[in-house]
C-alpha positions as CSV (number, residue, x, y, z in Angstrom):
1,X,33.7,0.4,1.8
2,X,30.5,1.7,-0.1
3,X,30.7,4.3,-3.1
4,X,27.7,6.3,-2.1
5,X,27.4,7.3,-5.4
6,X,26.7,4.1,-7.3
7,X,26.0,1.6,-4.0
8,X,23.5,3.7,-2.5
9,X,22.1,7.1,-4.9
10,X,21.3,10.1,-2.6
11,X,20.7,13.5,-2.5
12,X,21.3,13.6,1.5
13,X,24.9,14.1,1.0
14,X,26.2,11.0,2.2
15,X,29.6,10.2,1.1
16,X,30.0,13.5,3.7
17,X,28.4,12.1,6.9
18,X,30.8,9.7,8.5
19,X,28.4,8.6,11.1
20,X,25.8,8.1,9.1
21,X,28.0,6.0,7.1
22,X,28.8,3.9,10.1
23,X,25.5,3.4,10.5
24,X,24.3,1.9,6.8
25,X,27.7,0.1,6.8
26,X,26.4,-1.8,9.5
27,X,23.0,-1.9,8.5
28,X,22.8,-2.6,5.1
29,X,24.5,-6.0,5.2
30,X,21.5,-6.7,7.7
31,X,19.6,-5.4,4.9
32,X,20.6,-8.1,2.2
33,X,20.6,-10.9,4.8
34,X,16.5,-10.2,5.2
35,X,16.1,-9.6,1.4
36,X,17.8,-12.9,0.5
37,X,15.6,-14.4,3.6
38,X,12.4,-13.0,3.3
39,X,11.9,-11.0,0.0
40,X,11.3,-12.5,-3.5
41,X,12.2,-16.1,-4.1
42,X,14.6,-18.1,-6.3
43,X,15.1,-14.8,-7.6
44,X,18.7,-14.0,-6.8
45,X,19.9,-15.1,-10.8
46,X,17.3,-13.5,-12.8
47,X,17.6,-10.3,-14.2
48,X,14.4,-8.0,-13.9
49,X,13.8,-4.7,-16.5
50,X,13.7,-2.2,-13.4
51,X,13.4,1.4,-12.8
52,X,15.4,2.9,-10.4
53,X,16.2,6.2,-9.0
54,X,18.9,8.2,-9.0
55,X,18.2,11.1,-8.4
56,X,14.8,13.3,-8.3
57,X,15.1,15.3,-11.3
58,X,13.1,14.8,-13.8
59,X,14.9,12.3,-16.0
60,X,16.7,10.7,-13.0
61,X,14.2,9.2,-10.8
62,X,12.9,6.5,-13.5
63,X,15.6,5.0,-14.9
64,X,15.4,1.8,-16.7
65,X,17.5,-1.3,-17.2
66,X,18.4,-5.2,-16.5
67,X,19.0,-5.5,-13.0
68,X,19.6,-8.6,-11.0
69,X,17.4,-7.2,-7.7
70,X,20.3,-8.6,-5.1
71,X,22.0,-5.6,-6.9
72,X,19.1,-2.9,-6.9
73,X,20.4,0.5,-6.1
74,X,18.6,1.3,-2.8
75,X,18.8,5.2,-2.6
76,X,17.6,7.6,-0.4
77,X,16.1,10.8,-1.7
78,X,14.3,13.5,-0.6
79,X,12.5,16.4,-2.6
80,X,14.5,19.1,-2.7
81,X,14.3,21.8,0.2
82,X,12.5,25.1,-0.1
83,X,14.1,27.5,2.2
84,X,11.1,29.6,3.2
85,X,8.7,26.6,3.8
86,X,6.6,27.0,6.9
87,X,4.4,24.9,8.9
88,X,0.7,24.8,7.5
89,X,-1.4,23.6,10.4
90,X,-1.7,22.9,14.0
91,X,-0.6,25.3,16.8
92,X,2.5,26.0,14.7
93,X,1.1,27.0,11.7
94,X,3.3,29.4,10.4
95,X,6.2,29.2,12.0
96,X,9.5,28.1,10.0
97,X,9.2,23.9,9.3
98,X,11.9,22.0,11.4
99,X,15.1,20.8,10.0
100,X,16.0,18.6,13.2
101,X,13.5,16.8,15.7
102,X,11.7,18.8,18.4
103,X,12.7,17.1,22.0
104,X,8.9,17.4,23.0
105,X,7.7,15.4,20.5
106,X,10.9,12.5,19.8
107,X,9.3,9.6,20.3
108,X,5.9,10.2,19.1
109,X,7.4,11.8,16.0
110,X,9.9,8.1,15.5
111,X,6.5,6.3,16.8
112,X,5.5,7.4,13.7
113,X,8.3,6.9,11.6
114,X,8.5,3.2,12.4
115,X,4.8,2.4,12.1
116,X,5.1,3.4,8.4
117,X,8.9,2.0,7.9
118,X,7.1,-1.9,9.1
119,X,4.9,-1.9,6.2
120,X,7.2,-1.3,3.5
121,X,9.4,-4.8,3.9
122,X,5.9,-6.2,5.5
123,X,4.6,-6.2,1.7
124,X,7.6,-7.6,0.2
125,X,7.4,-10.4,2.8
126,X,3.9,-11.2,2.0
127,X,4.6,-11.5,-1.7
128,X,7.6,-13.7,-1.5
129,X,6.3,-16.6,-3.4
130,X,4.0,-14.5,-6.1
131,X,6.7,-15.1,-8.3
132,X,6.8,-18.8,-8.6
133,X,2.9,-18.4,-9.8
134,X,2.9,-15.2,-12.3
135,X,1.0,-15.0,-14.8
136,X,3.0,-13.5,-17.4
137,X,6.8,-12.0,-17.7
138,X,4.7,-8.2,-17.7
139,X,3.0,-9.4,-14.2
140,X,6.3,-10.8,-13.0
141,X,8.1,-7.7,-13.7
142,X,5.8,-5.8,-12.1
143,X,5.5,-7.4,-8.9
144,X,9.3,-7.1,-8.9
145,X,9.5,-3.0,-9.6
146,X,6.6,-3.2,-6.8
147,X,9.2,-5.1,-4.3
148,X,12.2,-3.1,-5.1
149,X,10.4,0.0,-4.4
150,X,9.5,-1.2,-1.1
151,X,12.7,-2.4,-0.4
152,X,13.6,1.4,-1.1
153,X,10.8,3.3,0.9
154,X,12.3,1.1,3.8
155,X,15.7,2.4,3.4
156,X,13.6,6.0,3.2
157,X,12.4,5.5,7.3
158,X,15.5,3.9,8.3
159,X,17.9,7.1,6.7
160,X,15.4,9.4,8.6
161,X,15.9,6.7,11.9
162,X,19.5,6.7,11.5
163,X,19.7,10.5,11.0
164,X,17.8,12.2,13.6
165,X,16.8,9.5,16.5
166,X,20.7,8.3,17.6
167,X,20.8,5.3,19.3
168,X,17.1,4.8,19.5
169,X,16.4,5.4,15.9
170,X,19.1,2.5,14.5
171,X,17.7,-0.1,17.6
172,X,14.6,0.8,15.8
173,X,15.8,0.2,12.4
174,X,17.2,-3.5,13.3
175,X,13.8,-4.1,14.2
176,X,12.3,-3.5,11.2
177,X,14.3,-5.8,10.0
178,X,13.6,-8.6,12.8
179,X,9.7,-8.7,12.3
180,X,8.5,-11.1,9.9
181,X,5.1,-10.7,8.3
182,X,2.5,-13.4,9.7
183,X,5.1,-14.8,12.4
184,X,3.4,-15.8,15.7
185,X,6.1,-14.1,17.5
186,X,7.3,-11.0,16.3
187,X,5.2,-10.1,13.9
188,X,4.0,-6.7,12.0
189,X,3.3,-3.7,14.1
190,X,-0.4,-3.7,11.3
191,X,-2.7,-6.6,11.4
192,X,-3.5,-6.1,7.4
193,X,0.5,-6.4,7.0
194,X,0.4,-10.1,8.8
195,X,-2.5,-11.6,6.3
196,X,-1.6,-13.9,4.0
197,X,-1.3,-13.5,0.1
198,X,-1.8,-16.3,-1.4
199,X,-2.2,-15.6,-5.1
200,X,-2.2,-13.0,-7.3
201,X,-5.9,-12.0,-7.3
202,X,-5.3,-11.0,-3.7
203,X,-2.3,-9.3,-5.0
204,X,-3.7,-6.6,-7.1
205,X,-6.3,-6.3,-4.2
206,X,-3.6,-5.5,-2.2
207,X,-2.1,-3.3,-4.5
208,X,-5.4,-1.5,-4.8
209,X,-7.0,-1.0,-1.7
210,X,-4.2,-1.5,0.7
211,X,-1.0,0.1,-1.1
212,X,-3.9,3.2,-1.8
213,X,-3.8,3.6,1.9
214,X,0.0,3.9,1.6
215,X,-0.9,6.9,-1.0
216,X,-3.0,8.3,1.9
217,X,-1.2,8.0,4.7
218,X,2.0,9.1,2.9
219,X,0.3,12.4,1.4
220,X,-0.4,13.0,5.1
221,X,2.7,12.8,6.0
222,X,3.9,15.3,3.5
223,X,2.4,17.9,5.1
224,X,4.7,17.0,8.1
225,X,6.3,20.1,10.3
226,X,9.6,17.8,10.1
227,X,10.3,18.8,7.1
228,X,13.0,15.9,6.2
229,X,10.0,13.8,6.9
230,X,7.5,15.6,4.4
231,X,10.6,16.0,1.7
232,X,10.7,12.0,2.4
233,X,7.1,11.1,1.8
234,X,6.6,13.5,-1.2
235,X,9.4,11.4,-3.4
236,X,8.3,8.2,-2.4
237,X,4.7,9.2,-3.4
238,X,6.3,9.8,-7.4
239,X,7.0,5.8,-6.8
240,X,3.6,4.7,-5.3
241,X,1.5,5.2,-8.5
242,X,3.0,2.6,-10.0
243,X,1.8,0.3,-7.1
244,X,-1.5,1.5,-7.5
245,X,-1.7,1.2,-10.8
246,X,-0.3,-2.9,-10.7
247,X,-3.0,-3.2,-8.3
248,X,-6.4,-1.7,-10.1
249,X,-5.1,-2.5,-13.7
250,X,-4.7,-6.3,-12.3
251,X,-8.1,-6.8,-11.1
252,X,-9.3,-4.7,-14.3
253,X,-7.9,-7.6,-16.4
254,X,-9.1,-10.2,-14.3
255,X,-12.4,-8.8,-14.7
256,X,-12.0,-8.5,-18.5
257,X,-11.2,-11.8,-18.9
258,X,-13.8,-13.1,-17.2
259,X,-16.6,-11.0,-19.0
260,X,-15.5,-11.6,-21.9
261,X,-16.0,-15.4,-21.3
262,X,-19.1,-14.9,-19.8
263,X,-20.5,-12.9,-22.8
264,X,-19.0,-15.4,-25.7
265,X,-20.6,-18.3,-23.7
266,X,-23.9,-16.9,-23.1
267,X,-22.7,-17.2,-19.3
268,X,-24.1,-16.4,-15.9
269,X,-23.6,-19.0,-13.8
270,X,-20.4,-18.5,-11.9
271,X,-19.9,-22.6,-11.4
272,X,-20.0,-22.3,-15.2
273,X,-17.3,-19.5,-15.4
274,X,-15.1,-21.4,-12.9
275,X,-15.4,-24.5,-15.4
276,X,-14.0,-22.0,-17.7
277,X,-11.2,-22.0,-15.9
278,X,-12.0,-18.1,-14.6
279,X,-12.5,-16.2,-12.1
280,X,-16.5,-15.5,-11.5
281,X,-17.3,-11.9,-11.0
282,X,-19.4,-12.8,-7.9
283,X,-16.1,-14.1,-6.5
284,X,-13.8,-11.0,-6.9
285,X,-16.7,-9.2,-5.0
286,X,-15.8,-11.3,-1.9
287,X,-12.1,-10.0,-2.1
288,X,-13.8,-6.2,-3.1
289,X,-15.3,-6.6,0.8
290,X,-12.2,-8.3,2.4
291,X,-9.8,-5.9,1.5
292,X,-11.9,-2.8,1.6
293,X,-12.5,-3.6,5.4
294,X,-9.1,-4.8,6.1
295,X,-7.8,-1.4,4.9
296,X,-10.4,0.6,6.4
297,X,-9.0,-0.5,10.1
298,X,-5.7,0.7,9.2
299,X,-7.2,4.5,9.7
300,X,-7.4,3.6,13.1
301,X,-10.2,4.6,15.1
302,X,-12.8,7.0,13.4
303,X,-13.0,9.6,16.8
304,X,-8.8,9.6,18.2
305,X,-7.0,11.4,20.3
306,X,-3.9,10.5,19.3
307,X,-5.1,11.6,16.0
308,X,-6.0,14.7,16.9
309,X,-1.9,15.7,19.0
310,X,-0.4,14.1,15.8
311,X,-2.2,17.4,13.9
312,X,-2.0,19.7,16.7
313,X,1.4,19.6,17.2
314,X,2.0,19.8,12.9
315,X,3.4,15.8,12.9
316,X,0.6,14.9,10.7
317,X,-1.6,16.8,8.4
318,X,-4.9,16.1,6.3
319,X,-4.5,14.4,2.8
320,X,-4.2,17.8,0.8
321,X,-4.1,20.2,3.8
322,X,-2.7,23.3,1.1
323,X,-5.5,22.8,-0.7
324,X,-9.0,22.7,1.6
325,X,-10.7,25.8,2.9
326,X,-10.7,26.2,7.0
327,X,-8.4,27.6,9.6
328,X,-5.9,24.5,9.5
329,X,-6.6,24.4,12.9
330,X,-10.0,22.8,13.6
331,X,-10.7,24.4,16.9
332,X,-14.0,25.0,16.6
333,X,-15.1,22.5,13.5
334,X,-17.3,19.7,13.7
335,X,-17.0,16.3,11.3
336,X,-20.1,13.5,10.3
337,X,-18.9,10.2,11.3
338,X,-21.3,7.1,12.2
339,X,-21.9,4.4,15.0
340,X,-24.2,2.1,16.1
341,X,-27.4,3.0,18.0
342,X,-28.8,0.0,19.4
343,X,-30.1,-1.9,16.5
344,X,-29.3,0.4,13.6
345,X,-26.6,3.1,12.5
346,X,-26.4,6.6,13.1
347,X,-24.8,9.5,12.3
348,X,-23.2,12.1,14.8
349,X,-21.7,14.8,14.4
350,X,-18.0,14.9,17.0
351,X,-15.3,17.5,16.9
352,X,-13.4,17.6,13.7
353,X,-10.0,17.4,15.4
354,X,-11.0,14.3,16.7
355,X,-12.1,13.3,13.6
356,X,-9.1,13.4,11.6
357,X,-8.7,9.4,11.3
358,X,-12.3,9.5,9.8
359,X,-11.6,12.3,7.2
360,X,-8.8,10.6,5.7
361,X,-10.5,7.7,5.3
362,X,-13.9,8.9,3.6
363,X,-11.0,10.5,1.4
364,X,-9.6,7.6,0.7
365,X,-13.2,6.2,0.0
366,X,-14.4,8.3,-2.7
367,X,-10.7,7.8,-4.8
368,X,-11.7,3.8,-3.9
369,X,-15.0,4.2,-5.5
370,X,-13.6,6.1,-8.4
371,X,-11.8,2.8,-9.0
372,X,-14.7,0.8,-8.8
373,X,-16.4,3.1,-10.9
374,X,-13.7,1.8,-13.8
375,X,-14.0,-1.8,-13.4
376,X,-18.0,-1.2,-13.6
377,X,-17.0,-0.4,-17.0
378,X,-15.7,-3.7,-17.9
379,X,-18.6,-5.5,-17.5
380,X,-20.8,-2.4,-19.1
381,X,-19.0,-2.4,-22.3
382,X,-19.3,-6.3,-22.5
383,X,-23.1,-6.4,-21.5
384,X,-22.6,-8.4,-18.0
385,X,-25.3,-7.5,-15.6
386,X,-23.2,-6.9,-13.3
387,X,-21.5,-4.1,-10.9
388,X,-19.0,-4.0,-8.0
389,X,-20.0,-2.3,-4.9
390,X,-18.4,-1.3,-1.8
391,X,-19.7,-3.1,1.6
392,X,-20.7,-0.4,4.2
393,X,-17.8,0.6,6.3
394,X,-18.9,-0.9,8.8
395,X,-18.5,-4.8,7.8
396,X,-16.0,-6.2,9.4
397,X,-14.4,-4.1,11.2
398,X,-11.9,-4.7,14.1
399,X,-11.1,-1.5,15.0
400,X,-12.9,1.8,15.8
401,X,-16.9,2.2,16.4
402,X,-17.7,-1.1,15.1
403,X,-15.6,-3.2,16.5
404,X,-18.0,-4.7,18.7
405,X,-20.7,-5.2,16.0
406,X,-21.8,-7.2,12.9
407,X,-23.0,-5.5,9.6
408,X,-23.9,-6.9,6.7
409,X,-22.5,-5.5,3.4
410,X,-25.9,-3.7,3.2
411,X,-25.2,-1.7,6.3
412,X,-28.0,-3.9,8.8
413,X,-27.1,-4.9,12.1
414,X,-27.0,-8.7,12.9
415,X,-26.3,-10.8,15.7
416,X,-23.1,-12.8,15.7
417,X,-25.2,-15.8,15.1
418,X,-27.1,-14.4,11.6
419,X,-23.4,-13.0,10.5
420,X,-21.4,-15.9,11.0
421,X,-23.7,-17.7,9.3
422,X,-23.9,-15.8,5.9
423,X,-19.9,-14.7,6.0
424,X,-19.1,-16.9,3.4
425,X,-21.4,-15.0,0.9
426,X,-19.6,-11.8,1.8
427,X,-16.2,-13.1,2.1
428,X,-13.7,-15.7,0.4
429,X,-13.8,-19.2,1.4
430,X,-11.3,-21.8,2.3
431,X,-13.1,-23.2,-1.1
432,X,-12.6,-19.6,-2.5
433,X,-9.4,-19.4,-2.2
434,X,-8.5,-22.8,-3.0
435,X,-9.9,-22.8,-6.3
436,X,-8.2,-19.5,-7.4
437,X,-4.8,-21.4,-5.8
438,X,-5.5,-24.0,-8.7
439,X,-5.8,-21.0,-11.4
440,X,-2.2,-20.3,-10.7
441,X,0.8,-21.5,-13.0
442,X,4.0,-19.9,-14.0
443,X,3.9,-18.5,-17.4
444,X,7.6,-17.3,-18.6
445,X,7.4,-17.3,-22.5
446,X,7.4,-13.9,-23.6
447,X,3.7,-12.3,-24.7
448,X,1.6,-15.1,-23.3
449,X,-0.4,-14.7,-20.3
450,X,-2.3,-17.1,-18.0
451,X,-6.2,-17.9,-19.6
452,X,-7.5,-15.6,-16.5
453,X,-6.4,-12.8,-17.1
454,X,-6.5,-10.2,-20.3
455,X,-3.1,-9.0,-21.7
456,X,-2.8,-5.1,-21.0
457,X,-2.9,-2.5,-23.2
458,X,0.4,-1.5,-23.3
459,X,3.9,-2.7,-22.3
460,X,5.9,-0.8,-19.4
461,X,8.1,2.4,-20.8
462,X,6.8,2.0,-24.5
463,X,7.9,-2.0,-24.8
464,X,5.8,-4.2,-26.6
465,X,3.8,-6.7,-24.4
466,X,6.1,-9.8,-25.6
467,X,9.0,-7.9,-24.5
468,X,11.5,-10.2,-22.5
469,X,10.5,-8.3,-18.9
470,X,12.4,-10.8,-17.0
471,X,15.1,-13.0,-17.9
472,X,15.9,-16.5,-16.6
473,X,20.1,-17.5,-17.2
């Protein structure tokens, strides 16, 4: 039997729901036998300085310790619940938020549910062999609080499966934990959840651009009519900064290495930064365009319908909905989004309801560019003549208006021919990626890090940098 109190921390009331308990008995065994399978390797004797929850209060939901992750305290939590909460948009905009599932909208609302539940053990799948190749303890750590917590926001979906979808809802849970990320076939439901991360550069991209979509889409989904849904999404976004954080203070010390190289050797060259044994800035601009693009798809299409029922009927809302001036209803609204016109790209104005896909994105665009706008600094301060720069959002796309097409980074339209033949400037290469493969070697002695990549500033939760983050018995 489990003690709900230590086993599995909630605020759902757990140790009172006998079937729910059924259910988790059953599936949490499954979920150990995927960890053990799929998540972090060799990990199983280390033990890892960890936050977990344990409640959402203020000084419960960060708690820190040793923790062999086999034995991470997987909780389930939600926000607590305001009584008098009402629905903010759609056609039920102010009517009383739901506590149980409407029957006209049950599988489009666990449609939902489980599109979002795939990408959280999708991740941890991905990164299953980062840790034979860290950098430093500090990096290791935090690609292992970065697991956990995706381990957790699984068990998040499944509780809400479990709780309000019956039969369907735990057939859907085993399935989340029967998909494998790449796997020919049964793969993720998203195609950026099924590409390959092969090092820790395309880590902290991942981190940055694609996890940042998990901010997005998440926020969205805290505006929810189902309100054990929004509750859901709103405590699991307290978790995702750290993510996001890993992800843009990674590639910021990439960066800072390699300007700092490049400025004590009188460097521009990047075959003469790679000699160095760094990565060249010209480089991590190739991985700037690939995961920008891969993460833009994952908005979906920029004009949906789908889109548009998931706010009409109050499933999904815009990223801040509370806080942006109109009648939460869009009935009448138009939105700028842009397509191709024969040989060049225009812009058109469409119904704003339509447009929802394509507002969340731009959103997530300009907190992208704030990003970039940080790591410019880097090479600012060290007097590199050189900035990062977001590709158009129309290079490389597989999804959405230019799907069919093939822009340049610069926003031209090319033949398949002319793009094809230039990728490799935009992109990583086979050659790319295998040299930053050969950067990569465990580092385990406390306070050193790997020659490229800067130290941080600080340690996590006021610990010095050399602070034994993980230990190895």
């Amino acid at each position: 039997m489990i003690d709900y109190s230590q086993t599995i921390p909630n605020n759902v009331d757990l140790a009172g729901d006998r079937t729910l308990q059924r259910a988790l008995e059953k599936w949490q065994p499954a979920f150990l036998n995927w960890w053990n399978d799929a998540g972090p390797a060799d990990t199983a004797r280390l033990e890892v300085y960890l936050r977990t929850a344990i409640s959402v209060d203020k000084d419960g939901w960060a708690n820190f310790s040793y923790v062999r992750m086999p034995e991470y305290r997987w909780g389930i939590f939600l926000v607590p619940r305001e009584e008098t909460r009402s629905i903010s948009f759609g056609d039920h905009r102010g009517e009383p938020a739901w506590q149980e599932v409407p029957g006209d909208y049950r599988s489009t609302l666990r449609r939902i549910i489980v599109t979002q539940g795939d990408t959280e053990p999708a991740s941890v799948e991905q990164q299953r062999l980062l840790g034979m190749t860290a950098p430093s303890l500090y990096d290791l750590r935090n690609l292992f609080q970065v697991n956990v917590e995706e381990g957790r926001h699984l068990w998040a979906m499944v509780y809400l499966l479990h709780r309000y979808f019956g039969r369907d809802g735990r057939e859907e849970a085993e399935a989340l934990l029967a998909r494998r990320a790449g796997a020919q076939d049964n793969p993720r439901i998203l195609t950026a959840f099924n590409e390959e991360t092969r090092h820790w550069l395309a880590f902290f991209m991942f981190a940055f651009f694609t996890d940042r979509d998990g901010k997005f889409q998440l926020a969205s989904l805290a505006e929810s009519a189902f309100d054990p849904l929004a509750r859901t999404c709103r405590f699991m976004l307290t978790e995702e900064a750290h993510h996001l954080f890993v992800g843009e203070s990674g590639v910021a010390r990439i960066v800072e290495r390699t300007c700092e190289l490049m400025r004590d050797h009188q460097l521009s060259d990047p075959a003469e930064v790679r000699a160095l044994g760094a990565i060249d800035l010209e480089t991590i601009q190739k991985f700037v365009n690939f995961h920008y693009s891969v993460t833009l798809d994952l908005y979906g299409s920029e004009v949906s319908s789908n889109a548009a029922t998931y706010f009409t009927t109050g499933l999904k809302g815009r990223f801040e909905e509370s806080k942006l001036n109109d009648d939460h209803r869009l009935a009448g609204d138009s939105y700028p989004v842009q397509e191709v016109e024969g040989d060049r790209i225009v812009t058109r104005q469409v119904p704003a309801l339509t447009a929802i896909n394509a507002r969340l994105r731009d959103d997530y665009i300009r907190e992208i560019q704030a990003g970039l706008d940080r790591w410019n600094r880097v090479p600012q301060q060290t007097g590199v003549a050189f900035r990062f720069t977001l590709p158009h959002i129309g290079f490389q796309r597989r999804i959405g208006n230019f799907a069919q097409h093939h822009i340049s980074p610069q926003g031209e339209v090319m033949t398949e021919a002319a793009w094809n033949a230039r990728k490799y400037e935009w992109i990583p290469s086979p050659e790319d990626n295998a040299f930053i493969e050969s950067l990569m070697g465990r580092v385990i002695e406390p306070g050193k890090f790997a020659g490229w990549i800067a130290p941080p500033v600080r340690g996590i939760k006021g610990k010095p940098i050399d602070f034994e983050y993980v230990r190895f018995n």
